[in-house]
C-alpha positions in Angstrom: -48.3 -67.0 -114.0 -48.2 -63.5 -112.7 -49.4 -62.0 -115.5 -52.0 -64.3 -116.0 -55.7 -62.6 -115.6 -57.0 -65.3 -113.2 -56.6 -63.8 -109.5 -55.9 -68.1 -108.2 -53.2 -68.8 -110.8 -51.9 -65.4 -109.4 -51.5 -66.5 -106.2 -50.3 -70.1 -106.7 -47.6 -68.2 -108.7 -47.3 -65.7 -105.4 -47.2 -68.7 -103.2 -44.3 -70.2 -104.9 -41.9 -67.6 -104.7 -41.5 -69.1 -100.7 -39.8 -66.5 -98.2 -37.1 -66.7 -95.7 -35.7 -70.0 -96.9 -33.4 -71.0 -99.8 -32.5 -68.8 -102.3 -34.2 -65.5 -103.1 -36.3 -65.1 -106.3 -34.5 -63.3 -108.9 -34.6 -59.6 -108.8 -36.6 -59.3 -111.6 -39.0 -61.7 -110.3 -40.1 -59.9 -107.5 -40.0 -56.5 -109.1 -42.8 -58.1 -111.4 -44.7 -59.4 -108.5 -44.6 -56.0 -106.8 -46.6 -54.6 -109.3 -49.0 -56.6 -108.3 -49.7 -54.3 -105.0 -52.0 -52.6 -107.3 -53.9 -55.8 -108.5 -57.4 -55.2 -107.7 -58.5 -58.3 -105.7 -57.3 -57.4 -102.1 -56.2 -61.1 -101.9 -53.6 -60.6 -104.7 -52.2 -57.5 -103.3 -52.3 -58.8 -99.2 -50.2 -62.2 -101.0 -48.1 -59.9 -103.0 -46.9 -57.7 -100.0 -46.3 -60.9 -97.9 -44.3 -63.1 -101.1 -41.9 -59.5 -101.6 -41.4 -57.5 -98.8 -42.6 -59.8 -95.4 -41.0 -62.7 -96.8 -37.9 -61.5 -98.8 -37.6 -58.4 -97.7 -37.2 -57.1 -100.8 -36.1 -52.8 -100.4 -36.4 -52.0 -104.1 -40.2 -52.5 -103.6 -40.5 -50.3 -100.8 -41.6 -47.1 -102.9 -44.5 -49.7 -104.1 -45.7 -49.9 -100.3 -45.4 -46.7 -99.6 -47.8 -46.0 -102.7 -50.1 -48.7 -100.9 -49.9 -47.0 -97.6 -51.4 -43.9 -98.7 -54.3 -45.2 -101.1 -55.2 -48.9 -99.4 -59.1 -49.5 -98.3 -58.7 -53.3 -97.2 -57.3 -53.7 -93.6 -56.1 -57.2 -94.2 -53.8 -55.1 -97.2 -53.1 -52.6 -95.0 -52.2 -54.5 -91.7 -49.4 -56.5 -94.0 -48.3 -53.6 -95.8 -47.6 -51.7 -92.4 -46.0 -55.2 -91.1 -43.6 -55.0 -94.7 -43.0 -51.0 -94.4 -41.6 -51.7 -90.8 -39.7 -54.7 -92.1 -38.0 -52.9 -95.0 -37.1 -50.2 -92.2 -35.9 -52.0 -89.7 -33.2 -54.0 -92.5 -33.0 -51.2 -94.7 -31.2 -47.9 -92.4 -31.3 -45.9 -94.9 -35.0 -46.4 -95.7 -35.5 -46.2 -91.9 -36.7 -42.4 -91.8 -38.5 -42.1 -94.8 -40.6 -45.6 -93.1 -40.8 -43.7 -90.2 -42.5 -40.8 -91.6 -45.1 -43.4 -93.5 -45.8 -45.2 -90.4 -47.0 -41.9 -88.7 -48.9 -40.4 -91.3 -50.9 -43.9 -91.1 -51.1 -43.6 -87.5 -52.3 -39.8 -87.5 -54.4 -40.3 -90.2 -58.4 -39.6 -88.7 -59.7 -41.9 -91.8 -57.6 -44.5 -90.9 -59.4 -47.3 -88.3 -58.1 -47.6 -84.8 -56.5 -50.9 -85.1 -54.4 -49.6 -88.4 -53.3 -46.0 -86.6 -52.4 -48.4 -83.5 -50.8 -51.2 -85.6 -48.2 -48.6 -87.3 -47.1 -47.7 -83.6 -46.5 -51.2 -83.0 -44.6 -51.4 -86.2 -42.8 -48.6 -85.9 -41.6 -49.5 -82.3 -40.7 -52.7 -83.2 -38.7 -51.2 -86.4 -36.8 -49.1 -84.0 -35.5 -51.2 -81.6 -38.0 -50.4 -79.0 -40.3 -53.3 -78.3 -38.4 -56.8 -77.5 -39.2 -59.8 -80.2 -42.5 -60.9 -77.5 -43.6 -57.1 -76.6 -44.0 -57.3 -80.3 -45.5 -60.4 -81.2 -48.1 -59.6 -77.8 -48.7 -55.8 -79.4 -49.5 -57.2 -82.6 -52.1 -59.4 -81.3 -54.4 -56.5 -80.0 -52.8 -53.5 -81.2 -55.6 -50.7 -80.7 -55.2 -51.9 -77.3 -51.6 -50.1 -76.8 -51.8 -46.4 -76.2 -50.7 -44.2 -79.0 -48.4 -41.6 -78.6 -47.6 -39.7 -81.9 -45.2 -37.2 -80.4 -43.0 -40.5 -80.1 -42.6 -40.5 -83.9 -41.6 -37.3 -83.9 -38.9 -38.0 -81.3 -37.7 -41.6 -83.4 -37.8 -39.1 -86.5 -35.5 -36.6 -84.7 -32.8 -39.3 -83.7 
């Protein structure tokens, strides 16, 4: 169903893999559906980003997000993929820095909107250790309304 050139089957097939809950998808499984970050209906990518990494957390598709980082148009995409880039770095400590370094090049990034350079703050924060579990979920809410201070990622990034 993943493969399948109908963008709905493609989601019903996203939608089944589940998250959090119950066993995790095979490896294999969600390597294929990580492929699908560079499906182009935003839909399928913004499911595919939620189904691997917010939902299983799955690290092996973090170079995938990073990719999508860099080169994603759609906010809805983006706001997730930020959301599964913090995720991976805050359960991954070894992926931690090179998240870190993503995050702020999203944040700094003039062509980026507001609410995404203000978002990977949040996310960054939050990935850190820095914001408590209600700071975050308040943040997230209204992020271009938190003040964004990039010389903090270079202090995180120094630590």
């Amino acid at each position: 169903m993943l493969e399948s050139g109908d963008s709905d089957v493609i989601l019903s097939a996203l939608f089944s893999l589940g998250g959090r809950t119950g066993d995790a998808p095979a490896g294999e499984l969600l390597e294929k559906a990580s492929t699908l970050f560079a499906h182009p209906d935003p839909d399928v990518r913004r499911q595919a980003v939620f189904s691997v990494a917010i939902h299983w957390g799955y690290v092996p598709a973090l170079r995938g997000l990073l990719g999508l980082l860099a080169t994603e148009q759609d906010e809805e995409v983006l706001d997730a993929a930020v959301s599964a880039v913090a995720r991976m770095g805050r359960e991954s400590p070894e992926s931690r820095a090179e998240a870190l370094s993503a995050l702020r090049r999203v944040a700094s990034d003039e062509k980026r909107s507001r609410r995404a350079s203000h978002q990977a703050y949040v996310e960054a924060r939050w990935m850190c250790g820095e914001s408590s579990p209600a700071e975050h979920a308040k943040e997230g809410l209204a992020p271009e309304r938190v003040p964004l201070n990039l010389a903090w990622f270079d202090q995180a990034l120094r630590r």
